[in-house]
VEXBA-274964 format. One line per field, with one value per residue (C-alpha): residue number from 1; residue in one letter; y, x, z. Coordinates in Angstrom, 1 decimal. Last residue first. Example, Ala and Ser with C-alpha at 12.3 -4.5 7.8 and 13.67 -1.06 7.14 Angstrom:
// VEXBA-274964
nr = [2; 1];
rest = [s; a];
yy = [-1.1; -4.5];
xx = [13.7; 12.3];
zz = [7.1; 7.8];
// end
This chain:
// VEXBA-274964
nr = [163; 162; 161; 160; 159; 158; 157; 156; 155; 154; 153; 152; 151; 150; 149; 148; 147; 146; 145; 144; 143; 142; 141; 140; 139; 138; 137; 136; 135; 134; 133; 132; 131; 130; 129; 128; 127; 126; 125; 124; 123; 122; 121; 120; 119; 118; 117; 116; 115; 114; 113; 112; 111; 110; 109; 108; 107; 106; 105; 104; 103; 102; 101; 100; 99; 98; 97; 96; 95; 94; 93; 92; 91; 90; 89; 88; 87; 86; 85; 84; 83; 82; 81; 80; 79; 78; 77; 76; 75; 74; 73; 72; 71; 70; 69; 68; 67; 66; 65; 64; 63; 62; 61; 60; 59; 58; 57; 56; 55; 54; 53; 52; 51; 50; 49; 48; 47; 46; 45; 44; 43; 42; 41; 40; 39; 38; 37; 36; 35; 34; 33; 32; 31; 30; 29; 28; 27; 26; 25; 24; 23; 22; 21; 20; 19; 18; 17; 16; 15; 14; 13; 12; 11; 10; 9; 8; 7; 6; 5; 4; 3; 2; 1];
rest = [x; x; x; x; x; x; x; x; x; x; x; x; x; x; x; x; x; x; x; x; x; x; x; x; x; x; x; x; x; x; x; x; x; x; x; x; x; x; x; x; x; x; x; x; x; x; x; x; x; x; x; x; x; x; x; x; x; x; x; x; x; x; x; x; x; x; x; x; x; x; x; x; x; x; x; x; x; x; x; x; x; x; x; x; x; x; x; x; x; x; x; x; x; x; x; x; x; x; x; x; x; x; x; x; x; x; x; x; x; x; x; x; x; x; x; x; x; x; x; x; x; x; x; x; x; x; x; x; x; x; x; x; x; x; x; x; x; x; x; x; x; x; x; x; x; x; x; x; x; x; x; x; x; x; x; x; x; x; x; x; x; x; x];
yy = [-17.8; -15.5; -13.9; -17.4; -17.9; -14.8; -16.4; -19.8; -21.9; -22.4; -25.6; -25.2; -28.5; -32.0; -33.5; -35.5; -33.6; -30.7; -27.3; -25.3; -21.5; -20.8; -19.5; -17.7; -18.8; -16.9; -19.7; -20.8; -24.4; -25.9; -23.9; -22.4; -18.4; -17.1; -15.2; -14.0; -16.0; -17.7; -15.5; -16.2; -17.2; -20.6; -23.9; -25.0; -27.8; -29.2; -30.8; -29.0; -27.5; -28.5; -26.5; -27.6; -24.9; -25.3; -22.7; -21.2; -19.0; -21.7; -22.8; -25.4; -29.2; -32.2; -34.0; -37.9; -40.6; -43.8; -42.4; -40.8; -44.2; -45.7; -47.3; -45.4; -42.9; -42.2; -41.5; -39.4; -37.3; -37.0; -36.0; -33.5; -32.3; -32.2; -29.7; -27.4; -27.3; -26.9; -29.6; -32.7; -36.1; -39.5; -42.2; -45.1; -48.9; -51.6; -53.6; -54.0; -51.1; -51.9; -49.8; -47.1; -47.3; -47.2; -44.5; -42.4; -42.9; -41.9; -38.8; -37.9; -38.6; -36.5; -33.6; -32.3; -29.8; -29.5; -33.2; -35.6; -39.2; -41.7; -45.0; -47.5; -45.3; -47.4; -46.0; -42.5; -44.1; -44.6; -41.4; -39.2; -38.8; -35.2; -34.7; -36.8; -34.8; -31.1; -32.7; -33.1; -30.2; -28.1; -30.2; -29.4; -30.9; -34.2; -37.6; -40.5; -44.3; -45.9; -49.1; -51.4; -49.7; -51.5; -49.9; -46.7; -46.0; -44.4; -41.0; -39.1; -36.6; -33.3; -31.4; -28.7; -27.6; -29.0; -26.8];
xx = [3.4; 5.6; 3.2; 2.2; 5.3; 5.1; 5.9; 7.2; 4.4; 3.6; 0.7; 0.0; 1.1; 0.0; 1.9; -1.2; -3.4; -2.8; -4.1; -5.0; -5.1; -1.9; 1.7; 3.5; 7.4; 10.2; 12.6; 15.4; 15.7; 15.2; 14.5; 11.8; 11.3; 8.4; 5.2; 1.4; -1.7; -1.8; 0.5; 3.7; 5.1; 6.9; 8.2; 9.4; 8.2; 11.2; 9.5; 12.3; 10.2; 7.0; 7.3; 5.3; 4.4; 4.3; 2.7; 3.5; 0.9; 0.6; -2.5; -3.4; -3.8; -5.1; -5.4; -6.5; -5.6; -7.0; -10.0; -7.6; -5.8; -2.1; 0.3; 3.5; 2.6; -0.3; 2.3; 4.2; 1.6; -0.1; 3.3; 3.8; 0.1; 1.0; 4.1; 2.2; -0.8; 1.2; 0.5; -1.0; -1.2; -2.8; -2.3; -4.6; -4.2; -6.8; -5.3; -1.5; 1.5; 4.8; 4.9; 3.2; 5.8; 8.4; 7.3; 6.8; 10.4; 11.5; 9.7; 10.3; 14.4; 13.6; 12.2; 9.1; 9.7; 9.8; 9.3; 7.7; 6.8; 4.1; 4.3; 2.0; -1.1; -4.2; -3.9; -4.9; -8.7; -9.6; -7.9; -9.4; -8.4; -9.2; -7.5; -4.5; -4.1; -4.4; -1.7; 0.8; -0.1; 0.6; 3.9; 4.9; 5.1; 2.9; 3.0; 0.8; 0.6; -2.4; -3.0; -6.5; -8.9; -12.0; -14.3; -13.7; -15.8; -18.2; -16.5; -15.6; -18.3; -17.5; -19.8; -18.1; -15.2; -12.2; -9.1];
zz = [128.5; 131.2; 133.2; 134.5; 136.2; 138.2; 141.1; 141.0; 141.9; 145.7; 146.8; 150.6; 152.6; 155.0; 151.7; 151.0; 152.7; 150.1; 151.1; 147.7; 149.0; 146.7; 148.0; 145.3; 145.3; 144.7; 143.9; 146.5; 145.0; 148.7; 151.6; 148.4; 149.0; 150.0; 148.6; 149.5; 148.8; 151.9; 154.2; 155.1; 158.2; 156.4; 156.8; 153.3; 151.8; 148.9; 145.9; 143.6; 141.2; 142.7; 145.9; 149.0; 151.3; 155.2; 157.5; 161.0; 162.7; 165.5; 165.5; 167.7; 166.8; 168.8; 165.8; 166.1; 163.6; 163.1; 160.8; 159.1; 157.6; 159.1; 157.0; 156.8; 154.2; 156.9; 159.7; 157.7; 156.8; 160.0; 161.3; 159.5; 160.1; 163.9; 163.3; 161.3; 163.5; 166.7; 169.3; 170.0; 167.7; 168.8; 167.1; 167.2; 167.5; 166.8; 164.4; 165.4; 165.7; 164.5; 161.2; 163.3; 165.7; 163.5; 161.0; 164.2; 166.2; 162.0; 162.0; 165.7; 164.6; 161.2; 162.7; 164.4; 167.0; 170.6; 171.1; 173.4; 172.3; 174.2; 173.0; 174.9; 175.0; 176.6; 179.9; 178.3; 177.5; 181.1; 182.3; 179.5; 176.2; 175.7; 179.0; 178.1; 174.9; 176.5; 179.0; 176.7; 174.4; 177.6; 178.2; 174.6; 171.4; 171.3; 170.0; 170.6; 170.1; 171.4; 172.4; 172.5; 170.3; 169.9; 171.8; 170.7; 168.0; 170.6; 170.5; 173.7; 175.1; 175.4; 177.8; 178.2; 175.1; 176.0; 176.2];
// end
């Protein structure tokens, strides 16, 4: 919901299209009313899902690959599935300052592992443990957040009992 007396930023006068992703109907509208009527007209690509996959990831990569100066992306939904996309989207070309989270938390983190570079989706707690999708290693979830991978670091646990 939007706080009272929200008032859109400035930098937009130069946008002129808008791609935008969301996850739900709720995360739908929650975009379009951040937006605004005025500023909603200006998406061109508008993408529902009800999770982030590779078909949203590559419908993403496309459209930012396409998009002209003066676009921004608009992401809405569950924190985990809206920093995916975030990272794909900047891999393909697009900066922060283009990108706009609409997140909510959703209880659901990802961790990157660095023995097979697998990120699994997990319910884990920072600082507790899960096992890779990938390599299937016990893996200690740190509080180091990545941007870059939109991911908590893990390390196999007890690794550093062993030196």
């Amino acid at each position: 919901m939007i706080e009272a007396g929200f008032v859109p930023p400035h930098d937009d006068e130069h946008v002129r299209r808008r791609i935008a992703l969301s996850f739900s109907e709720q995360d739908r509208a929650r975009a379009r009313e951040h937006l605004g009527a005025e500023r909603s007209a200006t998406v061109y690509a508008w993408r529902e899902a009800a999770r982030y996959g590779p078909a949203e990831s590559g419908w993403l990569t496309e459209q930012v690959r396409e998009a002209t100066v003066g676009t921004r992306l608009v992401l809405a939904g569950p924190e985990s599935e809206v920093l995916a996309a975030r990272t794909d989207a900047v891999r393909a070309g697009m900066v922060s300052a283009e990108i706009l989270l609409l997140s909510r938390e959703d209880g659901v983190g990802r961790v990157y592992c660095p023995h097979c570079r697998t990120v699994t989706r997990t319910q884990r707690p920072v600082e507790g443990t899960t096992a890779c999708s990938g390599c299937r290693r016990e893996l200690e979830v740190f509080d180091h957040f990545s941007r870059g991978l939109s991911a908590y670091l893990g390390a196999e646990a007890g690794a550093e009992e062993l030196t």
